[in-house]
N, C-alpha and C positions, 0 to 999 in steps of 0.2 A: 317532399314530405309534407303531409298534412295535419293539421293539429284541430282536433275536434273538441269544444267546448260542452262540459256538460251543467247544467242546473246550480252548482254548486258556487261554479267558478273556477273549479280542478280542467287540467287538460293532460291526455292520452297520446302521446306522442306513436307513431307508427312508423319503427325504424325500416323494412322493407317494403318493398314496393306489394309483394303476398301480403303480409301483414297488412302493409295500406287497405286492399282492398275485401280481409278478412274483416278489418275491425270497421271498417262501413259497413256492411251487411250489419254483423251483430251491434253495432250503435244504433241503426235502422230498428233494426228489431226491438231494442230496447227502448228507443221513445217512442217509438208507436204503443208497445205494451208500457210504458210509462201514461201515454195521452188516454189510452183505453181502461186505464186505474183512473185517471184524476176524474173518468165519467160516471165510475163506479163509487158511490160513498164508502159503501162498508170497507170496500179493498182499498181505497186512500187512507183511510185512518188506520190501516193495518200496519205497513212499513213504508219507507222510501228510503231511493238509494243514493250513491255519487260513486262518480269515477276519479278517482285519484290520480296522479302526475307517478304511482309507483303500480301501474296496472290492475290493479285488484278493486273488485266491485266492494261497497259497505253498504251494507244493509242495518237502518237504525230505525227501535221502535217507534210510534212516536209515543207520547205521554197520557192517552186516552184511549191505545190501540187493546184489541181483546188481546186475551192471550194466545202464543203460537202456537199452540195445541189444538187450538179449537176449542178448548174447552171450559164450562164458566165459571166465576167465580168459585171459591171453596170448595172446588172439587180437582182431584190430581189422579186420574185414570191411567195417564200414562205414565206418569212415573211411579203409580203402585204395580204398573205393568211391567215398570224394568226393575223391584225390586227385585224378583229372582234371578233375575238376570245376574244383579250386581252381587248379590249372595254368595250365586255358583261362582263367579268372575273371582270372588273373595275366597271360595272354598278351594279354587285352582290355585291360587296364587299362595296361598298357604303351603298347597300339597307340594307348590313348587319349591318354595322356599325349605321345605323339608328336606327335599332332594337334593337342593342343592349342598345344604348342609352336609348329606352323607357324602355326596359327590368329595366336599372339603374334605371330611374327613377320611374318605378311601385315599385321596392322594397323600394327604399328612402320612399318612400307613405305609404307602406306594415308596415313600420318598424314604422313609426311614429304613426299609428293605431295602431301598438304592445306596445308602450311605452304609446300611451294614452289609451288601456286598462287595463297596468299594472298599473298605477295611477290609475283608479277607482277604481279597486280590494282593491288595498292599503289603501285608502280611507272609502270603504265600509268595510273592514275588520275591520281598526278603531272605524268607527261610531260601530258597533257592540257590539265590545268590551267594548267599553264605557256604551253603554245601559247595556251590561249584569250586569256591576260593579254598575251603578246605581238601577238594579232590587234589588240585594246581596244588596247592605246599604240598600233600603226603608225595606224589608222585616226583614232585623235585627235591623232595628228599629222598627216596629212593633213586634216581636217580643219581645223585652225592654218592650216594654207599655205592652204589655200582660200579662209578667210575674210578672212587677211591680201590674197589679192592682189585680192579684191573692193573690199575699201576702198580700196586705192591706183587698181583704176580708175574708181570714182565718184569719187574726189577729182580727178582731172587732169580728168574730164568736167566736174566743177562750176568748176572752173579755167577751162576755156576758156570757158565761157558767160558766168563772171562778165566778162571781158577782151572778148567781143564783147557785152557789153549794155556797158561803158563805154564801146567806140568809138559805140555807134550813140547814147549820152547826150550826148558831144561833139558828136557832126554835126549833131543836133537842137540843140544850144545856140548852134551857128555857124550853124546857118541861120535861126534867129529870131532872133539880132542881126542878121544881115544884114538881111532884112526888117524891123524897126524900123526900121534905119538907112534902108535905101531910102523907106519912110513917112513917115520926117522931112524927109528933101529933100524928098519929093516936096510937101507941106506948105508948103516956103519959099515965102514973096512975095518975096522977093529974087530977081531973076533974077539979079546978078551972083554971090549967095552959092551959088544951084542951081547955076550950071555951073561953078561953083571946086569943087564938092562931088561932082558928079555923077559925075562921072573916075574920081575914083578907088574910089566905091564898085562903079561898072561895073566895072573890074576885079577887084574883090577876090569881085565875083557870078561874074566869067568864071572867076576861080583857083578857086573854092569848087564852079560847074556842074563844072571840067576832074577835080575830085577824085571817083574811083568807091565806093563808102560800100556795104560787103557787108551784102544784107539777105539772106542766106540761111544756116541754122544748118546747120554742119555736124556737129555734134555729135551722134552719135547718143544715143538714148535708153534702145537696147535694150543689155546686157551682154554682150560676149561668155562664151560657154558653150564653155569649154575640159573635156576629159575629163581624167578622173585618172588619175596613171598608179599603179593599182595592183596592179602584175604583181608586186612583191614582195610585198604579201598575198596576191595568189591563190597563189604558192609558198608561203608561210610557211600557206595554208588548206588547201595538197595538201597541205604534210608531215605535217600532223596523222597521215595515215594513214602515213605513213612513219617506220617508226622504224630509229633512229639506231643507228649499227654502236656496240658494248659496249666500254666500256673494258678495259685487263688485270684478269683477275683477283686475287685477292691467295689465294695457297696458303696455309694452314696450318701453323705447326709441328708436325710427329710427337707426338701426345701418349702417355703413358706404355701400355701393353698394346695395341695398337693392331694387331696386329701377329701372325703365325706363323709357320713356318717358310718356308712358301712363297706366303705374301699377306699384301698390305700393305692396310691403311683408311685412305685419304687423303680431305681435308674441304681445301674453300678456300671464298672468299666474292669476294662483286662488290657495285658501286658499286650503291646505293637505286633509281637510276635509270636502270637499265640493263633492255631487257629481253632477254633471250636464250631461243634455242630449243634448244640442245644445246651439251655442252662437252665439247671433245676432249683427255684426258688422254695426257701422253705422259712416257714412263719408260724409261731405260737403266740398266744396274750401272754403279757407280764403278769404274774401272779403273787402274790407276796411269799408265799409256802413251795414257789416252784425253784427247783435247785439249777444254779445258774451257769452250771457246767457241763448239762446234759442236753447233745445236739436231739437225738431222735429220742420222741417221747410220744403218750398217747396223745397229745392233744397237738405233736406237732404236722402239718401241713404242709404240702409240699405241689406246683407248678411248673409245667414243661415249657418252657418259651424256647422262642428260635431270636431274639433282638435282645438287647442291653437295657431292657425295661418291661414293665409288667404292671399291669394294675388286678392287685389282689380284692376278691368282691366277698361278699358274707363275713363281715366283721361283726366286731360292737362297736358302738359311739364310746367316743373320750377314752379308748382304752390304749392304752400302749403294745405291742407286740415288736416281737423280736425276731430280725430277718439275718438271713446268712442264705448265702447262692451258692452254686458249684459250675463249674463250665465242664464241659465231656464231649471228648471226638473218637476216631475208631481207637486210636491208643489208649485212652483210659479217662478217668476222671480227677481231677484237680483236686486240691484240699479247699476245706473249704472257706471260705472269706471270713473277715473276722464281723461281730453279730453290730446287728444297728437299729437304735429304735426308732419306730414312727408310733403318730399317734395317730389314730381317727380323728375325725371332726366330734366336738362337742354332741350332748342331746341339748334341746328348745330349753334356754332358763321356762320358770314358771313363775310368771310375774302374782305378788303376794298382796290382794286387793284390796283387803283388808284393813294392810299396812302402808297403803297410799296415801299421800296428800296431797292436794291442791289447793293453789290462793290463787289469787289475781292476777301475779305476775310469775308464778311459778307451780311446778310439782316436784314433790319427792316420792320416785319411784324406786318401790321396792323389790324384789326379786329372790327366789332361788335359784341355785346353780343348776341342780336337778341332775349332777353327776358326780361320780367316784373319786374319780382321777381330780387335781387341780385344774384348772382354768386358767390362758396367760391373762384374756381380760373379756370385756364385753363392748358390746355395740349398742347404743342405743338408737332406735330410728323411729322418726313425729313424722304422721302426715296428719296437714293440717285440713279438716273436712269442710267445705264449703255450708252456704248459709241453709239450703235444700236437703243437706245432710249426706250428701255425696262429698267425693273427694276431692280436691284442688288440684292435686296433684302438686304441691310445694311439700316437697319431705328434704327433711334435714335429718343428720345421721351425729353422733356425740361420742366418737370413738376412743379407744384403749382406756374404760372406764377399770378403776382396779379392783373393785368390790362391787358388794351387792345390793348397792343401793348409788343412786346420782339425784342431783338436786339441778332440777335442768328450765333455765329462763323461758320463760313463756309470755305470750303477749295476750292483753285484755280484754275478756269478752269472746276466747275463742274456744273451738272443741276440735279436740285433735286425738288420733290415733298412735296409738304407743306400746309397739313392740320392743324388746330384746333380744339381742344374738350373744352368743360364748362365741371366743374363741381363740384357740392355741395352734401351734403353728403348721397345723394341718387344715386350718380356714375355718370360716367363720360356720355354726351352726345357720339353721333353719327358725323362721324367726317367732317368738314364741306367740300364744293367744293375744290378740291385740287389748289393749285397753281403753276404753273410751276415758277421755281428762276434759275437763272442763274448767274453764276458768274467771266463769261468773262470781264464785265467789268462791269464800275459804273450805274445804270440803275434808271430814277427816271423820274415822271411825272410834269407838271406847277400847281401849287395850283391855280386851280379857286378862291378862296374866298382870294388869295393876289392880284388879277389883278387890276387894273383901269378898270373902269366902258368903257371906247370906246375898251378897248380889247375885242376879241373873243379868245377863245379857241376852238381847233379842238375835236373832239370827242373819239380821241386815246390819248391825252391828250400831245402831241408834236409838237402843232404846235400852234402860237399865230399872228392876224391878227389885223389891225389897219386900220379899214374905212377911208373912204374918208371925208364923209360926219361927222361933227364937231358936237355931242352930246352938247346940252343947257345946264349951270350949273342945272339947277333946274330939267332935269331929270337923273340926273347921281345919282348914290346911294352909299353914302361913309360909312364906317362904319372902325373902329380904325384900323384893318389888314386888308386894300385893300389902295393902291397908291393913292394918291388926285392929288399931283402935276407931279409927272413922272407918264410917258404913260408905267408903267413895274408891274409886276408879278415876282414871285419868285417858284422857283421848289422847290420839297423836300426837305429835311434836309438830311448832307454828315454824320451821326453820326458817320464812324467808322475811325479811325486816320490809315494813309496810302496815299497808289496813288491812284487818281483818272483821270479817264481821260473821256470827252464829244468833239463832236463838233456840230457848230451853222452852220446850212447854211443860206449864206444871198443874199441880192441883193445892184448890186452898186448903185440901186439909193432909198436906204432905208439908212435913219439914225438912229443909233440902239445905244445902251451902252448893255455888257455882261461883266460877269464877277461872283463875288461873294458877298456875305453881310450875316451877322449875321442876325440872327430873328428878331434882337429888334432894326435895323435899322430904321430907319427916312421914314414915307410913306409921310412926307411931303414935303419929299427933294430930291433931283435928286440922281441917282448913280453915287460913285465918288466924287461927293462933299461934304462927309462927313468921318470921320472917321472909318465906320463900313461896310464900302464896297467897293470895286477893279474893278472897270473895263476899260473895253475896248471901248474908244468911237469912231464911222465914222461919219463925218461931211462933207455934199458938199456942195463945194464952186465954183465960177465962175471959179476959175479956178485950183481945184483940188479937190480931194480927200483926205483927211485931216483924221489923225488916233491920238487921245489922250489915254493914260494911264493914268486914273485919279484912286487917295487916295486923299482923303482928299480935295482935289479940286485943288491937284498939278500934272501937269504931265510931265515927260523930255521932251525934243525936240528930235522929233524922227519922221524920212521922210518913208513912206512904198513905194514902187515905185510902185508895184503890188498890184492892189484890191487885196484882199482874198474872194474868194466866201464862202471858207469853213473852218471855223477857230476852229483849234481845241482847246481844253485847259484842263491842266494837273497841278491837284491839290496835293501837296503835303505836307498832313498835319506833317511829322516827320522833313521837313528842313523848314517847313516853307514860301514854294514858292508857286505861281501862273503863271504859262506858258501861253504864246498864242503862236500860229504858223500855218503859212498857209498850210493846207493840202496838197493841189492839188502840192506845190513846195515843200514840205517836210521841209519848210523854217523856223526857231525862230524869232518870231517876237519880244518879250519883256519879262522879268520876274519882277513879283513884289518878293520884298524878305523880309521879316517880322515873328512875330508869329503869327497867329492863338489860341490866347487864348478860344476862342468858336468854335463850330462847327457852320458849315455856306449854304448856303444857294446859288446854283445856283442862279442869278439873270439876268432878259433878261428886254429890254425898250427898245421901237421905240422912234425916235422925229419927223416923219413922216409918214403918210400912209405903207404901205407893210405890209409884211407878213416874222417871221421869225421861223424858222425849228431848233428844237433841235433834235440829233442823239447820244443814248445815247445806255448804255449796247455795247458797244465795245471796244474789247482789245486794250489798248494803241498802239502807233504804235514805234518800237524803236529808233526811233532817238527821242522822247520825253525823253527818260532814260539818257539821256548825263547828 
């Protein structure tokens, strides 16, 4: 055995003696066209190779070599030449994967008609059995009666024979006394003692001839051969082939996903011994006016299956309907099961955008249900979108929420997508319009339904306007959460404890209050002048410009030199403060300093005409961090 060294320092072992002399040729071959490269520059710096101690040639590039295509720099010919390639390779593999799937699910089908016809078999093997054991008792009981009434008629035959063999023993015994006796007289030498004698035996021969002595048996010998009457086995032998009408079925309870928005998967079962040829499902919606004692009605609905389940299609979502089955074979038709509800799957919540918030470390998302029926709960599902503004693909899911709103942790600086699903115990809805969140900064809309009746709201829900023209008491419409006495409105609720940060844009010749308030603030009392709200008031006067910090209806003495057009304010529920400060000069203008025992409530109020602009969902800016 020969061991051939290649370039590397690897060696080729050549376990045959053929093999020895295949793999000299082709090593031959290979450093000659190795020595015929290293004369060629361009093909040396293309690749080289080695032989390995595990048979197999490596081909490695080296680090200066062109590309193996041939082709040069920033240009890819061949592989835009196999893009279709790999398309169609992708469009087959798809179509395959389809197929395959029906493939699954034809056998799923396959298998379920194998199990319901080893249950009839079962079934029918049963009844069978049954009938044979029933044939076996009737006939061994007739059999009992037959043999009992044989013996009672050989007994009454051996009765009477015995009763005429003892009459015809008697007659025999009286008529050889007789005879003796006549033999005796006749015997006597007495004449006087024979004819004292004679008399009366003569008689007693004439009473004995007058008596008629049956010598003839009436008693037969043969049996009577009475037929049986076995018309209830030949019925009990037809029925074998007749089988017996099915008892009710027993439906199922609705088990958990079962269910979509507009079909339902219903499963029932039947007695062991029942055999049936088809069962007719039958399905109405629950209605509140519908009376709940009547099986067949206009709206009720009815399918033919051949298995012990059924999925009903053309529903409503979140509606409830009411099932009952029947089983039917050539005998007849069953009663029917007792009734069972399922529900569809929910419709899409419809998330309320309006009524969202977002901070830095969280959002409060809010939602309707968007159906009829109750809901068990909801799903809430974030994907979080990458920095390009595609997706990540990192989604987390925030489940059995029980209402219509969650307040859901989020991390800093990110924008994520955020749907909702219902869902009650027919599975989850379809999930609803996504919502872009962000969590740059604190992001929140003006609650229309907290304004004063002369406010407008803009239609993006950040901007709030105050006519000119002065609304009559008698058409303004007050109701307990909307402003009677201040001209203000209140934004959403800050729920999550932390920084916040907004700013107001305003105008110098608008008089405003901004600031904050608790929910359960005074709508009959100005901002500031009470204890449940902070703000910021501008007041013009003939001859300035006038800036109050009112709580409670106190505020420092404090001169601002510079309007602020745009005043921002940073909310910090962990120490407790409320900031203002003028944008545009980067300037502090005042801090309230207290607790926050509630969470609280942007709050905005003109005391004159204008118009003022909230700017929210923006990162603090840092000189607010001081």
């Amino acid at each position: 055995m020969e061991l051939f060294d290649n370039p590397r320092g690897g060696r080729l072992d050549v376990i045959t003696e053929d093999g020895e002399e295949h793999e000299d040729i082709h090593m031959e071959a290979v450093m000659q066209g190795s020595e015929r490269k290293q004369n060629q520059p361009n093909l040396s710096k293309y690749q080289h190779f080695s032989i390995d101690t595990n048979e197999s040639l490596h081909f490695e590039p080296c680090e200066d070599s062109p590309s193996p295509t041939g082709a040069e720099d920033g240009h890819n010919s061949v592989f835009d030449d196999q893009e279709p390639e790999v398309n169609q390779i992708e469009t087959t593999r798809s179509k395959l994967q389809e197929k395959v799937v029906e493939m699954e699910s034809f056998a799923g089908h396959l298998e379920e008609i194998f199990l319901t016809v080893e249950e009839n078999f079962g079934r029918q093997e049963q009844h069978l059995e049954q009938h044979y054991n029933d044939v076996l008792q009737t006939l061994s009981q007739r059999y009992d009666e037959r043999a009992a009434g044989l013996e009672g008629e050989k007994k009454s035959k051996l009765e009477a024979l015995y009763k005429q063999l003892l009459n015809c023993g008697r007659a025999l015994d009286a008529s050889k006394e007789l005879i003796e006796a006549a033999q005796e007289i006749y015997r006597t030498q007495d004449k006087r003692l024979f004819l004292k004698a004679v008399t009366p035996t003569v008689n007693r021969i004439e009473e004995f001839a007058k008596e008629e002595t049956e010598l003839k048996v009436h008693t037969s010998t043969e049996f009577t051969t009475t037929l049986a009457d076995l018309s209830d086995v030949k019925t009990m032998m037809d029925s074998i082939n007749i089988v017996p009408a099915p008892n009710a079925p027993v439906i199922n309870p609705q088990i958990p996903n079962s269910a979509t928005q507009t079909s339902l998967r219903v499963c029932w079962s039947l007695f062991s011994d029942d055999t049936v040829e088809y069962y007719e499902l039958y399905y109405r919606p629950v209605l509140e006016d519908s009376p709940a004692d009547i099986i067949c009605g206009p709206d009720v609905c009815n399918i033919k299956v051949k298995e012990t389940h059924c999925t009903v299609t053309d529903l409503l979502p979140n509606a409830q309907y009411e099932l009952w089955v029947t089983a039917t074979n050539t005998t007849g038709i069953s009663p029917a099961s007792e009734k069972a509800l399922y529900m569809t799957v929910p419709s899409p919540p419809v998330i309320k955008q309006r009524q969202c918030t977002t901070c830095p470390e969280a959002a409060l998302i809010r939602w309707e249900s968007g159906n009829t029926n109750p809901v068990d709960s909801y799903t809430v599902e974030l994907i979080e979108m990458g920095t390009d503004g595609g997706q990540s693909g990192i989604t987390e899911s925030i489940v059995a929420v029980p209402t219509c709103q969650c307040l859901i942790q989020l991390q800093t600086g990110r924008r994520y997508l955020i749907s909702v699903r219902a869902v009650n115990i027919g599975g989850p809805s379809d999930r609803s319009d996504a919502f872009t969140v962000s969590t740059t900064g604190t992001f929140f809309h003006l609650l229309e339904d907290t304004a004063h009746p002369c406010l407008s709201i803009s239609e993006d829900g950040f901007t709030m306007f105050y006519g000119d023209e002065e609304l009559p008491i008698s058409a303004m419409a007050f109701d307990d959460n909307t402003f009677a006495r201040c001209v203000a409105v209140l934004g959403d609720l800050i729920p999550v404890r932390g920084r916040h940060y907004w700013e107001v844009e305003v105008d110098d010749e608008t008089e405003y209050r901004i600031g904050v308030a608790y929910e359960d603030t005074h709508r009959n009392s100005y901002l500031g002048a009470n204890n449940t709200s902070w703000c910021m008031r501008h007041i013009l006067t003939p001859s300035r410009h006038k800036y109050e910090f009112l709580h409670n209806g106190w505020s420092p003495d404090l001169r601002i030199t510079v309007n602020p057009v745009r005043i921002g304010l940073a909310l910090d529920y962990n120490s407790g403060t409320l900031a203002f400060y003028n944008v545009d000069l980067k300037q502090h203008l005042h801090t309230f300093h207290g607790h926050f025992q509630q969470h609280v409530h942007p709050c905005f109020a003109m005391d004159n005409p204008g118009a003022l602009t909230v700017h929210n969902g923006i990162e603090a800016p840092e000189y607010t961090h001081i």
